[in-house]
C-alpha positions in Angstrom: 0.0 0.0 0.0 2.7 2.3 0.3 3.1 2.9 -2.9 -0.8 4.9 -3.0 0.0 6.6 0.0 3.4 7.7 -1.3 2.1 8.9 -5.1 -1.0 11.2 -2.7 1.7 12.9 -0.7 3.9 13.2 -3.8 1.3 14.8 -5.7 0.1 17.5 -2.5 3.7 17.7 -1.8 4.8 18.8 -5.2 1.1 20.9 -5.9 2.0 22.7 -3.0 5.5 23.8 -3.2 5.3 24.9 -7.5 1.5 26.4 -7.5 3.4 29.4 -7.1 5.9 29.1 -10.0 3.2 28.1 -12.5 0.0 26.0 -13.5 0.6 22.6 -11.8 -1.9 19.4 -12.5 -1.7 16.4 -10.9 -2.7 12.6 -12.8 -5.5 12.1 -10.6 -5.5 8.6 -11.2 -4.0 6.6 -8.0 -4.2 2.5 -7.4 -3.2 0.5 -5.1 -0.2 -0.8 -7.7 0.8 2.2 -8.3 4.2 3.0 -8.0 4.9 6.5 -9.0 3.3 10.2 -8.3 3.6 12.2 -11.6 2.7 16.0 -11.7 3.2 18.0 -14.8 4.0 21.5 -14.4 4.3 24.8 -17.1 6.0 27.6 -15.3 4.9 31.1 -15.3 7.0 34.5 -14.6 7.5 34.9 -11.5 9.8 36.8 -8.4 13.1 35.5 -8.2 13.1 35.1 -4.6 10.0 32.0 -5.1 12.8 30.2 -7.2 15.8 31.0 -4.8 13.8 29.1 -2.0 12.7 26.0 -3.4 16.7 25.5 -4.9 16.9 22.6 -7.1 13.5 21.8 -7.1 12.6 25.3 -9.3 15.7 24.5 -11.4 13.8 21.2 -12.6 10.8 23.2 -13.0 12.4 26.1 -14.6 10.5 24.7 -18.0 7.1 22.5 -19.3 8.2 19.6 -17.6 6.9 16.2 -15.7 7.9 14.6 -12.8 7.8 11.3 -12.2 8.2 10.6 -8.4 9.5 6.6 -7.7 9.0 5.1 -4.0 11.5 2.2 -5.1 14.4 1.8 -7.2 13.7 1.3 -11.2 14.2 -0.8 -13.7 14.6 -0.6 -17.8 11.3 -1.5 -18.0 9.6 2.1 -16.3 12.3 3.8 -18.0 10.9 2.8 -21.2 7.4 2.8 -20.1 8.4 6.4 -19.3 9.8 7.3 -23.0 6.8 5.5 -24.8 4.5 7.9 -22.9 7.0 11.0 -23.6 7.4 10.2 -26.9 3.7 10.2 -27.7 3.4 13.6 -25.9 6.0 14.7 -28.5 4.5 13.4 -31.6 1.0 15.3 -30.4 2.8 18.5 -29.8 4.5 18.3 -33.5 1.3 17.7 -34.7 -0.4 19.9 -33.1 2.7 22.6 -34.5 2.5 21.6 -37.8 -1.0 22.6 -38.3 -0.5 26.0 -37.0 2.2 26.2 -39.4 5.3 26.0 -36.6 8.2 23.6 -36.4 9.5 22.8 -32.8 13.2 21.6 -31.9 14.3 20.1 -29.1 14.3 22.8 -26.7 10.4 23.7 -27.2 9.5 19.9 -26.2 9.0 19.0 -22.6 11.7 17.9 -20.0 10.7 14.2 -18.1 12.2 14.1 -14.8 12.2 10.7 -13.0 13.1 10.9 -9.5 13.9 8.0 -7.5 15.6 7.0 -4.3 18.4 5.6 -6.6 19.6 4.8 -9.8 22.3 2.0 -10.4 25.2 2.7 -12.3 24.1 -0.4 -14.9 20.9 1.5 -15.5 22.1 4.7 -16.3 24.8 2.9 -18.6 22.2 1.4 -20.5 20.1 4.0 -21.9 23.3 6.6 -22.2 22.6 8.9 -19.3 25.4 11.5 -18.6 25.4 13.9 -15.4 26.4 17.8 -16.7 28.8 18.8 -13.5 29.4 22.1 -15.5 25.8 22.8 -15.1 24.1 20.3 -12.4 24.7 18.9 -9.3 25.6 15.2 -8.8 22.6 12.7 -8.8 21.2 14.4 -12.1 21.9 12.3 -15.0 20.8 13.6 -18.6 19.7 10.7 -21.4 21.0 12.1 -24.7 18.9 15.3 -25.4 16.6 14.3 -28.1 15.1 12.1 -25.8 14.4 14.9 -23.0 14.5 12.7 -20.3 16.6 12.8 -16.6 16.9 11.0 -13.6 17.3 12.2 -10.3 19.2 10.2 -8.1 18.6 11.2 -4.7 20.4 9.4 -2.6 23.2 11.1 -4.6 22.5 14.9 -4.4 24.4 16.6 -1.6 23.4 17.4 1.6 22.8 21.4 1.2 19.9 23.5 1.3 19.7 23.4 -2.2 18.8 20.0 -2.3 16.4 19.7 0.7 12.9 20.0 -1.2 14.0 16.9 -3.4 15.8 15.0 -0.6 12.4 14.8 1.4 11.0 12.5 -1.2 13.5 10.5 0.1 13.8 7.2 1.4 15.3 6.1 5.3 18.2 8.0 6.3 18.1 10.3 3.3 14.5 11.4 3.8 14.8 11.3 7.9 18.2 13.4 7.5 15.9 15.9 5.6 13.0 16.0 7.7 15.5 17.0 10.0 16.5 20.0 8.3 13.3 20.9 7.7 12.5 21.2 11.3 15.5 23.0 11.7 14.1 25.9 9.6 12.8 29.1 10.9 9.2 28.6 12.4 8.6 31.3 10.4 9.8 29.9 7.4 6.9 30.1 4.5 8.1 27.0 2.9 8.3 24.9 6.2 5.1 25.6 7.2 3.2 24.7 4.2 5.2 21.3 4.1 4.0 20.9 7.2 0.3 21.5 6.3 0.4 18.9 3.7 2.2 16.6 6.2 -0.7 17.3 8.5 -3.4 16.5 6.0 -1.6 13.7 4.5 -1.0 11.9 7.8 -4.7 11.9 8.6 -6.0 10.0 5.3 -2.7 7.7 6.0 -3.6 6.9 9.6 -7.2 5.7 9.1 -5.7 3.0 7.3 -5.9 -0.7 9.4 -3.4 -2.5 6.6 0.3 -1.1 7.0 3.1 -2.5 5.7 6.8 -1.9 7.4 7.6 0.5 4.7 4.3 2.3 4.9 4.8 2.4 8.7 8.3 4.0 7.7 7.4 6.3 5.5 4.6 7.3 7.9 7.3 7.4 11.0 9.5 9.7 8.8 6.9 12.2 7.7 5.1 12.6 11.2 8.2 13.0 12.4 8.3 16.9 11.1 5.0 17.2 11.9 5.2 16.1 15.3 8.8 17.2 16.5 7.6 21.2 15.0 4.6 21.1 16.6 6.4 20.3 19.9 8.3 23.2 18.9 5.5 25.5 18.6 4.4 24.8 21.8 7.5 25.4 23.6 8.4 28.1 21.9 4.4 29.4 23.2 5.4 28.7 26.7 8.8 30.4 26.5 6.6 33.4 25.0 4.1 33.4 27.7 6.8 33.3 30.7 8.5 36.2 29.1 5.2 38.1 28.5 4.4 37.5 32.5 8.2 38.3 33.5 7.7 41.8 31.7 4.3 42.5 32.9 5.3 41.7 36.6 8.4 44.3 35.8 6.4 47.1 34.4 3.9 46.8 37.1 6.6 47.2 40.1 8.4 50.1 38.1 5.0 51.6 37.7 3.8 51.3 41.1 7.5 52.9 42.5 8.0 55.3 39.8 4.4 56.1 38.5 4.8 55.2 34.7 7.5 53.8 32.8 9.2 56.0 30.3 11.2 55.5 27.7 14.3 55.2 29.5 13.1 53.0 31.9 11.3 50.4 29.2 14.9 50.2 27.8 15.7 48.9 31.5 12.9 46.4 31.0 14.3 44.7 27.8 17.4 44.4 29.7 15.8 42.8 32.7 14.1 40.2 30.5 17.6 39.1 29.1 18.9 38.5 32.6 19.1 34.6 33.8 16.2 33.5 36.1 18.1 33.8 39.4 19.9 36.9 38.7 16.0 38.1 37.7 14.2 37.3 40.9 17.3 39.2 42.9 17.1 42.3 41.0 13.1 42.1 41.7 13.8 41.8 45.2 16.1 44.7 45.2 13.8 47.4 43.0 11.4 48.7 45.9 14.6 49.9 47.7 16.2 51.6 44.2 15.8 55.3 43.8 15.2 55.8 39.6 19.2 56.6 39.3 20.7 54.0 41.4 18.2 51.9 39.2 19.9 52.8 35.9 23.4 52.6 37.7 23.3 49.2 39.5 21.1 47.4 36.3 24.0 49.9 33.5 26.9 48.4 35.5 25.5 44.7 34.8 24.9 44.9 31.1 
């Protein structure tokens, strides 16, 4: 069963992250054989700063393109399954160019990328697939152009930030080392927190399942695991908001009470106060009601 539940979170995963960059449409069509999510994507213009953050990922998509996501290692036979089915989107588009009176080269078709966990070295070797270092990153391997297809090894792409959106589609220690990173992130990291949503969503249609294989529980185990581990951080970071919020409130109240408001001067005391560790905190608390305003700002100055 993994295989569905994979190709469902593939397909929200991948929906979610390029809607931005472009018109995205998913196959729609999910069995339980399965063994791939496929999502074909046509970019649009868009701010620089949407393709900086998704790093590799917007490189793939920088152009019409599919992606063909893999839970398990392949074999000749889905590559070829994969070029029958690209090469009769070609011989649609030529048609379709040749009655509006166009020609189209190479460059005009689109790109397929399959992505799987990995891709053996006798695989690659048979259909002629090269990696271009001058222009990609290991574990991208180009067939020979007039094809338009690539594989994307990802058990081969390096560990940077670059890589992290593919590297979570992932298997074992590759997709646990990026789920990682991924909770790592800024909380208030856009990105993060919509991989999170679909996480979130995912993990509930997942879960009402009874029949789970070891690999589906896995997968599952991974996944929740950024889902679980930032929610945790959420709510710490909630607490840690609320003791400060009572810490300063308890301040302002005293300096109010001895001083009758609290000026600009003395809030810059406050921020202070609030960086202070606990015990030094609760001594300097115990010590205001006997602090004139200037031996105040001198005795709290003196331990900046």
């Amino acid at each position: 069963m993994t295989q569905k539940f994979y190709s469902l979170f593939v397909e929200h995963y991948l929906e979610g992250l390029l809607s931005p960059l472009g018109s995205v449409e998913v196959s729609g069509v999910i069995t339980d054989s399965e063994r791939r999510g496929i999502v074909l994507f046509f970019p649009k213009g868009t701010i620089q700063t949407e393709r900086h953050s998704l790093g590799l990922l917007a490189k793939v998509a920088q152009s019409d393109c599919s992606i063909e996501v893999y839970y398990e290692q392949i074999g000749e036979t889905e590559v070829r399954s994969c070029l029958h089915k690209l090469l009769s989107v070609f011989s649609t588009l030529n048609c379709r160019a040749s009655t509006e009176g166009k020609t189209l080269d190479d460059n005009d078709l689109p790109r397929l990328w399959i992505v799987v966990p990995s891709a053996s070295q006798d695989l690659l070797n048979s259909f002629g697939a090269q990696s271009e270092l001058e222009n990609w990153t290991t574990g991208i391997y180009f067939l020979p152009n007039v094809f338009r297809l690539a594989i994307v090894a990802i058990n081969q792409l390096p560990v940077t930030s670059e890589t992290l959106w593919l590297r979570l589609l992932g298997r074992g220690v590759i997709q646990k080392q990026a789920v990682s990173e991924l909770i790592a992130l800024p909380s208030s990291n856009r990105l993060r927190q919509n991989v999170l949503d679909i996480v979130y969503r995912w993990r509930i249609s997942v879960m009402t399942q009874t029949e789970l294989t070891r690999d589906d529980q896995e997968l599952i185990m991974n996944l929740t695991q950024a889902y679980e581990e930032a929610r945790a951080q959420a709510v710490q970071e909630g607490v840690e908001q609320g003791v400060q919020l009572e810490r300063r409130q308890v301040v302002e109240n005293l300096l109010r009470f001895r001083f009758g408001s609290v000026d600009e001067e003395l809030a810059r005391v406050v921020d202070n106060f609030l960086q202070l560790a606990p015990d030094d905190f609760a001594r300097f608390l115990l010590e205001l009601s006997s602090l004139s305003r200037e031996d105040l700002l001198a005795r709290f100055n003196s331990h900046q």
